[in-house]
N, C-alpha and C positions, 0 to 999 in steps of 0.2 A: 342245366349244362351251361358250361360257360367257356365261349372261343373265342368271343372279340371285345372283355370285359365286361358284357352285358349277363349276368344272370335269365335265366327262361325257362319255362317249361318246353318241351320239344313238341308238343301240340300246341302252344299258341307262335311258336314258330313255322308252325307249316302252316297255318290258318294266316300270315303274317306273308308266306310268299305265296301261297293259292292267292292270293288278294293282289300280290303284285301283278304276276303271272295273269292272272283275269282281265288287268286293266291291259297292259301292256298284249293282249292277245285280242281285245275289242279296239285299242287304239290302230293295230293293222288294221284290222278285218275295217276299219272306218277309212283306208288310205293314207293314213298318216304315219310318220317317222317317228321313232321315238329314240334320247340318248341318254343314257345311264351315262352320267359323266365320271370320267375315269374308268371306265369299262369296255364300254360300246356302245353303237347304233345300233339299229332295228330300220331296215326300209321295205316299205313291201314296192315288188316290181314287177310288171309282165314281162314272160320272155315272148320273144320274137314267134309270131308262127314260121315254120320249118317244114320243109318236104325230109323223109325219113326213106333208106332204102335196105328194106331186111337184106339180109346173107340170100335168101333165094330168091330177091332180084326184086320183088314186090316194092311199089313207092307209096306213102298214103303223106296225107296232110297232117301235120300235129298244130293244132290251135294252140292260140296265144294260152299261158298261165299265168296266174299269178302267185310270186314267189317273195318271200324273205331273205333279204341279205344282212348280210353282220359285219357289221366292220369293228374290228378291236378298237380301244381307247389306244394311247400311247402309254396310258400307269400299267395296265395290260399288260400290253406288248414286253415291256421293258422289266414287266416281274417275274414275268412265263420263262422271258431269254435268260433273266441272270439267275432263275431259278427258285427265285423267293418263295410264290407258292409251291406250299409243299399241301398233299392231303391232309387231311385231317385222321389222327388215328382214334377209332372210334374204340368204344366201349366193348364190344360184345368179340 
């Protein structure tokens, strides 16, 4: 298959992003940032603990998490808005 000039097989392309995906998944889970330039960030963050109060009146505590945020690149942002990507029409 070929999308971005590059010839592949479509199993050593998924072997190719599991492998991103892996590092970029142990790079959180270690506390660290990570930035796909022209893309985006990756930040892991805790949220704030919070009191929470159900609809029947009940309050309890919610402990801190920790969470992933994403912030777009600007090539991103700016390909999304003017529409450039478009999907990819597949085979099947």
């Amino acid at each position: 298959k070929e999308i971005t000039g590059i010839s592949y097989y479509k199993k050593d392309g998924q072997l190719m992003i599991d492998a991103v995906v892996l590092a970029i998944e142990q790079t959180l889970v270690n506390g660290e940032g990570i930035s796909l330039r022209g893309f985006g960030k990756f930040e892991p963050r805790m949220t704030a603990p919070r009191k929470v109060t159900t609809p029947h009146g009940d309050t309890y505590d919610v402990p801190p998490v920790q969470i992933v945020k994403f912030k777009p690149g600007m090539r991103l942002k700016r390909e999304v808005a003017q529409g450039i990507i478009r999907p990819v029409e597949s085979d099947a």
